[in-house]
C-alpha positions as CSV (number, residue, x, y, z in Angstrom):
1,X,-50.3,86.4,-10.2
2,X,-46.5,86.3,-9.6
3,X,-44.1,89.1,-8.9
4,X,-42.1,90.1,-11.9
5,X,-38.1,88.6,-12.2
6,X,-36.1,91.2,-11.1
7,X,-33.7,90.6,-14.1
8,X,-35.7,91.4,-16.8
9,X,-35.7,95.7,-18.1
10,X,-39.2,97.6,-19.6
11,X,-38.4,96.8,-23.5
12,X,-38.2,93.1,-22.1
13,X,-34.5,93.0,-22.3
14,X,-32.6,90.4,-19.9
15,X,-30.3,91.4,-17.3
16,X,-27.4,88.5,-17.9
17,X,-24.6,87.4,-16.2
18,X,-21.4,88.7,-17.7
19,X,-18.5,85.5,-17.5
20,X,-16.0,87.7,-19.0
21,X,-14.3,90.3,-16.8
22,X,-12.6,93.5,-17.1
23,X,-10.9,94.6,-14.0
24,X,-12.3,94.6,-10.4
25,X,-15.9,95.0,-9.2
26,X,-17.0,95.5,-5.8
27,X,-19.3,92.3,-6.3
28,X,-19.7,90.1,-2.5
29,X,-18.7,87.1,-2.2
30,X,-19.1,84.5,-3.6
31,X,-20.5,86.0,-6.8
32,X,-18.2,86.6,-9.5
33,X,-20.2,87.4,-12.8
34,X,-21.4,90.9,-13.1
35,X,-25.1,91.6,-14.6
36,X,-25.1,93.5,-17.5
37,X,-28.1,94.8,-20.4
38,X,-27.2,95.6,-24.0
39,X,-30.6,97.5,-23.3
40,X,-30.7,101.3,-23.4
41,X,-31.3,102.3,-20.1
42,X,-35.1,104.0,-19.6
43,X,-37.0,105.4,-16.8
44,X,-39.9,103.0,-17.7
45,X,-40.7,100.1,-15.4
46,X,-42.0,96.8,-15.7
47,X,-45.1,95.5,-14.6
48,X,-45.0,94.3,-11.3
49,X,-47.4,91.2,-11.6
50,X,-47.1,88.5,-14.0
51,X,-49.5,85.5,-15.2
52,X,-48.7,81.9,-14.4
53,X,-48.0,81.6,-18.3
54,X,-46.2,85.0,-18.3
55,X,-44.0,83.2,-16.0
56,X,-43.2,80.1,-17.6
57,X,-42.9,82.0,-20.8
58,X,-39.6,84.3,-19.4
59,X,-38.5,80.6,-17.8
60,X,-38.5,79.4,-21.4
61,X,-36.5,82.4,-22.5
62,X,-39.1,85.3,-23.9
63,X,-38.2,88.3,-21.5
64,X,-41.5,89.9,-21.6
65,X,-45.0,88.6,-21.6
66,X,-47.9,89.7,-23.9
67,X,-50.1,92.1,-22.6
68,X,-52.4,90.0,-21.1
69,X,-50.0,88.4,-19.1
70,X,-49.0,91.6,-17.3
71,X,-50.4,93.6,-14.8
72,X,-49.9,96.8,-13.1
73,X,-50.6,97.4,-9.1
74,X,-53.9,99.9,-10.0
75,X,-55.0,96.6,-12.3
76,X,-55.4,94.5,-9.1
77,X,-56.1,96.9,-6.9
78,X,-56.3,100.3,-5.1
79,X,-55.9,102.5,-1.4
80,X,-59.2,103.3,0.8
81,X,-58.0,106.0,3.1
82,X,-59.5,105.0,6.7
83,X,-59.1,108.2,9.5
84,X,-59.2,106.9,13.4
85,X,-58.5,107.9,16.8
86,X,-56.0,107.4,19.4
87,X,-57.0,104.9,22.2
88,X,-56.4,104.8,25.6
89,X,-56.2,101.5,26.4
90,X,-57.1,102.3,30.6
91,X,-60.2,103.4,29.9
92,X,-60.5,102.2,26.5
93,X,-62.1,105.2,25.2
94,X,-60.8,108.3,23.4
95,X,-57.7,109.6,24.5
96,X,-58.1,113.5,23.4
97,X,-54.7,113.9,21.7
98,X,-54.2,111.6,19.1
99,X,-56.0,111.4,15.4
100,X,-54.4,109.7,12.1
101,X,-55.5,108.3,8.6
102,X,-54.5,105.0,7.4
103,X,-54.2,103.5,4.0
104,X,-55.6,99.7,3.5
105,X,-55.6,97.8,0.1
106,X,-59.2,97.4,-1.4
107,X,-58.7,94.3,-4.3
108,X,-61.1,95.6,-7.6
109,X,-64.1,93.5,-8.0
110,X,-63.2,91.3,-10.3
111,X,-59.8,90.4,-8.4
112,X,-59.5,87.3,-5.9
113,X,-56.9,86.4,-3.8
114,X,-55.9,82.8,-4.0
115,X,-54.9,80.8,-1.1
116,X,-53.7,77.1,-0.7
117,X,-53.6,75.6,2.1
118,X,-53.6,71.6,3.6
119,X,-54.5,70.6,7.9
120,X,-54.1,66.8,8.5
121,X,-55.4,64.9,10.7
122,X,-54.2,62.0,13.0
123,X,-57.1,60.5,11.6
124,X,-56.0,60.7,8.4
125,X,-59.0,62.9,7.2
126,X,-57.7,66.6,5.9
127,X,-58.9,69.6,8.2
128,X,-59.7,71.6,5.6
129,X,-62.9,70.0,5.6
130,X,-64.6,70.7,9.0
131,X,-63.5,74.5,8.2
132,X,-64.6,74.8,5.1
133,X,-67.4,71.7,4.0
134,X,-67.1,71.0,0.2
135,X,-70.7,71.1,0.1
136,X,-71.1,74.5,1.5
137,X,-70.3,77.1,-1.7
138,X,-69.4,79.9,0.7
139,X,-68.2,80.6,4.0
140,X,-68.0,84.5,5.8
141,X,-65.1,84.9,8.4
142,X,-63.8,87.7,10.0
143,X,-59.7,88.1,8.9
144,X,-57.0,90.5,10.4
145,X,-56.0,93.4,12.5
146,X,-59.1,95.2,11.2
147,X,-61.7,92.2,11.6
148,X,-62.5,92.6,8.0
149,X,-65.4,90.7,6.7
150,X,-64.2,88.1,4.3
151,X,-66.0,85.4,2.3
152,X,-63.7,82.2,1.1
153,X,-65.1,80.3,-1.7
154,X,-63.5,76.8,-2.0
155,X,-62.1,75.9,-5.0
156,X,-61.6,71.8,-5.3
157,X,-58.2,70.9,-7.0
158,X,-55.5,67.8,-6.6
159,X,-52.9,69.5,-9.2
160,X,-51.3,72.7,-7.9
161,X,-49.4,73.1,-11.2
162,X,-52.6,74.2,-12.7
163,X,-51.7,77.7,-10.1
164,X,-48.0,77.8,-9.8
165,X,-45.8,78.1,-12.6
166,X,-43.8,75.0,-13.0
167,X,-39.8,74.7,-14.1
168,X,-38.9,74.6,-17.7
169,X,-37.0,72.1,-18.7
170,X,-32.4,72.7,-19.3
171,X,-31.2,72.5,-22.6
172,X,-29.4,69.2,-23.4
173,X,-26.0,69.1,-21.6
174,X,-27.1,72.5,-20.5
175,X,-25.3,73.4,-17.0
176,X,-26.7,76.5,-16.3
177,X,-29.6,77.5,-14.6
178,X,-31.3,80.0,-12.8
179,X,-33.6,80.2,-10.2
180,X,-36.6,82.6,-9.6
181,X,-38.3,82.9,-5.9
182,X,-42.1,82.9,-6.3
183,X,-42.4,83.5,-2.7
184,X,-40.5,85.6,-0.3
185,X,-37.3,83.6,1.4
186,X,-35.9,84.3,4.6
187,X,-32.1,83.3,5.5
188,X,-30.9,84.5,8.7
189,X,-27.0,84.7,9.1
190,X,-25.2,81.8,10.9
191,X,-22.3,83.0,13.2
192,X,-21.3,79.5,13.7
193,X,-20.9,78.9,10.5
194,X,-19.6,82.6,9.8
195,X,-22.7,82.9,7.2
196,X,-24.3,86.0,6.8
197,X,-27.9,85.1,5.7
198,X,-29.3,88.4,4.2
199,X,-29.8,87.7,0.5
200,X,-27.2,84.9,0.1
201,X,-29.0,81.8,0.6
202,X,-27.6,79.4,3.5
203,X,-27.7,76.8,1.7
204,X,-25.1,78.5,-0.5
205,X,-21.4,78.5,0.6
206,X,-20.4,82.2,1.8
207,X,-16.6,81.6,0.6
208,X,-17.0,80.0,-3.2
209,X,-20.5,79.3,-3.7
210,X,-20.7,75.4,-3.8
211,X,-24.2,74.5,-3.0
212,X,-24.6,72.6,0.0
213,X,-28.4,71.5,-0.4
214,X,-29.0,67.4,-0.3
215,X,-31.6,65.2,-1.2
216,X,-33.4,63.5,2.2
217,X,-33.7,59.7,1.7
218,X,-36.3,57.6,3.7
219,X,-35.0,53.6,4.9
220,X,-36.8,51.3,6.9
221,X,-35.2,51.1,10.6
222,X,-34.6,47.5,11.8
223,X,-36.3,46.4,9.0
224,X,-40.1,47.7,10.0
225,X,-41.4,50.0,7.2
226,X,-43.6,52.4,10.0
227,X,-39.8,53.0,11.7
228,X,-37.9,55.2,9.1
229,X,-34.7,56.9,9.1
230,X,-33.6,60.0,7.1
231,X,-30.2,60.1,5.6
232,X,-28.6,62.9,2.9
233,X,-27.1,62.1,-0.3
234,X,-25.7,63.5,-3.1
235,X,-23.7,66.0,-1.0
236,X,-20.7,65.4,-3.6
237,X,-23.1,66.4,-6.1
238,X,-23.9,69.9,-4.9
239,X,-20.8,71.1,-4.6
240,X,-20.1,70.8,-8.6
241,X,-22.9,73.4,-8.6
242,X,-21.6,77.1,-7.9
243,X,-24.0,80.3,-7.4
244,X,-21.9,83.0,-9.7
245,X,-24.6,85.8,-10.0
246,X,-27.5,87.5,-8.4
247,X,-30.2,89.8,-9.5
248,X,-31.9,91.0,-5.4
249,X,-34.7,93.7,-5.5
250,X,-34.7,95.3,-2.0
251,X,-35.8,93.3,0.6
252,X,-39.4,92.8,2.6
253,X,-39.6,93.2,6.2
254,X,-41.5,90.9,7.7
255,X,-43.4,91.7,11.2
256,X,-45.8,90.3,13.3
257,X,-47.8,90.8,17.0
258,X,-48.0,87.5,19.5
259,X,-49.8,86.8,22.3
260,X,-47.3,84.0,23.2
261,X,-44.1,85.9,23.2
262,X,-41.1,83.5,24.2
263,X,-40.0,84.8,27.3
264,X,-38.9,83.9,30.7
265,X,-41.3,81.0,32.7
266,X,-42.1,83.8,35.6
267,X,-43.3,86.4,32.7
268,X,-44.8,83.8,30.3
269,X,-48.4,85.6,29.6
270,X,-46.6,88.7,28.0
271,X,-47.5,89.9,24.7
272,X,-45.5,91.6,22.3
273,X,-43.9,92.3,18.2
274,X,-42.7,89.2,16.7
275,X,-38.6,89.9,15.6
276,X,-38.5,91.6,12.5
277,X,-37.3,90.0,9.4
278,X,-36.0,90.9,6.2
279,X,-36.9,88.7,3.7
280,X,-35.6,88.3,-0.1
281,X,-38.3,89.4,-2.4
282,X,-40.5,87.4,-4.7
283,X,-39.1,88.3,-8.1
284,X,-35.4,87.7,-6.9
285,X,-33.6,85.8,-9.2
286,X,-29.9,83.6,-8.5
287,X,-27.4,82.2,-11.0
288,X,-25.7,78.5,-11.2
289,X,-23.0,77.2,-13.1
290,X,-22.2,73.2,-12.8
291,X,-19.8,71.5,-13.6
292,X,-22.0,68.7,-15.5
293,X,-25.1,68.1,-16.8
294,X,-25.9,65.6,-14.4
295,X,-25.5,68.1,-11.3
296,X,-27.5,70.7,-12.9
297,X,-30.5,68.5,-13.2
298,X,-30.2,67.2,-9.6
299,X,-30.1,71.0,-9.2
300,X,-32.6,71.9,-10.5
301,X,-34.8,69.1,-8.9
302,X,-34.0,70.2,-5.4
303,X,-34.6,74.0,-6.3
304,X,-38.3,73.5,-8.2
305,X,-40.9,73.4,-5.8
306,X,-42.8,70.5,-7.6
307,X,-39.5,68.2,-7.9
308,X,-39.3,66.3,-11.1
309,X,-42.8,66.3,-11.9
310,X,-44.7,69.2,-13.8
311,X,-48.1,68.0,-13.8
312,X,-50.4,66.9,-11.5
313,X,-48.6,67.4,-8.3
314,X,-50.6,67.4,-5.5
315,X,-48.7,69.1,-2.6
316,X,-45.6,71.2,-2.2
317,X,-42.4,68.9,-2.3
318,X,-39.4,71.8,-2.0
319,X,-39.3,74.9,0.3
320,X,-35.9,76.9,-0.3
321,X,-36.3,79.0,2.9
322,X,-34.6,78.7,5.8
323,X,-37.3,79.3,8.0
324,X,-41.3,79.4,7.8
325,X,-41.2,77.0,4.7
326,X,-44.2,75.9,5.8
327,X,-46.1,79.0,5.5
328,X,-45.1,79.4,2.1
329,X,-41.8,80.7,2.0
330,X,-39.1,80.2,-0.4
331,X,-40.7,78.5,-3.6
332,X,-38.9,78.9,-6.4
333,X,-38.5,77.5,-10.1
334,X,-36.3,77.3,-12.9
335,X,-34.9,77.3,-16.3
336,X,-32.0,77.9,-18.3
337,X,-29.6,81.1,-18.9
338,X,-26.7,82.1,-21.2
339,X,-24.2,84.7,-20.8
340,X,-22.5,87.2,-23.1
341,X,-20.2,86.1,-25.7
342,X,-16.7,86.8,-25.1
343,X,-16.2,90.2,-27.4
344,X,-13.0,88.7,-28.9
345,X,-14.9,85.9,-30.5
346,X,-17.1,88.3,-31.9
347,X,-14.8,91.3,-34.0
């Protein structure tokens, strides 16, 4: 299951970019289309979880799934209150002040949590294998803070678009489209760049929007096809592409604990909290306008997780985070979007 877009209202109205303005908003740069329902506003909510086909369904332009494609958080699962004591960690035993209760998620019974995950090998066998043996149906482990007891059943698959939603296609000459994170993203600001991260993508330019993403290219070096080389293209591409409106639920601090903390070589054993981060939430959704056709495909290319392909994809080609893409972050897809008429055409 997949967090809900963030543009779409309870009566499954669409939150759309506006191109037509009337006066000043306080919008920040580089965005200059407003987001606007002809929806009357409720105090209902929308389901927080959505269905892979829920997904692609909204993609396609249906703003809200069928029933069965929606699901609220007591669906999935519920709180199971723990109460504990304060430690101290001289002695390790009770410290006589402290007491506190704690809430953990418990999933229902019949809800699984999914995980995908790939550990090559030099050898060119995957890793997966030796931690998990095909032939073994089920494996017990202990997982987090808590030392929970877990058990992993392995699920064999080669095409990941059969659990991630996939793109849906643009409209012909269609050059808009809009992007929907499926996993967190986390873009720190750039002072050297004068980019301040946050919710606005760093790929993004903070002054007018162009899109500076490329597409990495692969050459043999001198000739010998192990030696490769990595150059960018379509640069000129990109920047037809501008980001003109955003639809950001609140964001999703991200924390940690290491026994490896980076610090000075004569204090190197100390442990301590990772830095905090605040990543954009799953759900978030970002508007493009291109100048062509052709951009907006290459677009929405570099944007889809999968690339061009929608089927049978067998590992992750496209990470839109700026950091920790490789545990997941930033994996987005796409489809089309169209704004408002202009009222005057319309009397």
């Amino acid at each position: 299951l997949f967090s809900a877009p963030a543009d779409v209202q309870p009566d499954g109205g669409f939150l759309l970019p506006i191109t037509t303005r009337r006066g000043d908003s306080d919008l920040p740069k580089p965005l200059h289309c407003p987001l606007g329902s002809a929806t009357l506003a409720s105090k209902e909510t929308v389901s927080p979880w959505w269905s892979k086909p829920g997904i692609e369904a909204y993609l396609t332009g249906r703003p809200k799934p069928h029933d069965d494609q929606r699901f609220d958080n007591t669906d999935l699962f519920t709180g199971e209150w723990s109460t504990g004591i304060g430690m101290d960690p001289a002695t390790e035993t009770q410290d006589g002040e402290r007491i506190y209760s704690a809430q953990y998620l418990r999933l229902r019974a019949e809800v699984r949590m999914g995980l995908w995950a790939s550990l090559p090998k030099e050898s060119g066998k995957e890793g997966m294998d030796d931690l998990f043996p095909r032939n073994d149906p089920a494996h017990i482990l202990l997982a987090g803070g808590q030392q929970r007891v877990c058990r992993v059943e392995r699920q064999n698959t080669d095409d990941l678009t059969t659990l991630l939603p996939v793109s849906q296609p643009l409209e012909p000459g269609g050059k808009r489209l809009k992007w929907v994170l499926l996993s967190p993203a986390v873009f720190p600001a750039v002072p050297q760049q004068k980019h301040p991260g946050g919710w606005l993508p760093t790929w993004v330019h903070p002054a007018d929007g162009a899109v500076l993403l490329t597409r990495m290219a692969t050459f043999p070096k001198n000739g010998k096809l192990r030696q490769e080389r990595r150059r960018s293209e379509g640069k000129e591409l990109m920047a037809q592409c501008h980001l003109v409106a955003a639809c950001i639920p609140k964001p999703v601090p991200i924390t940690g604990w290491t026994e490896a903390l980076h610090v000075p070589k004569q204090d190197s054993r100390k442990s301590g909290p990772r830095e905090t981060l605040l990543a954009v939430r799953s759900g978030a959704v970002y508007y493009f306008e291109c100048e062509t056709d052709t951009a907006a495909q290459a677009l929405w290319e570099l944007l889809s997780w999968h690339d061009t392909q929608t089927h049978g994809v067998s590992r992750i080609v496209h990470r839109c985070s700026s950091i920790m893409g490789e545990k997941g972050f930033g994996l987005g897809v796409c489809g089309p979007w169209k704004s408002f008429e202009d009222p005057k055409s319309n009397p």
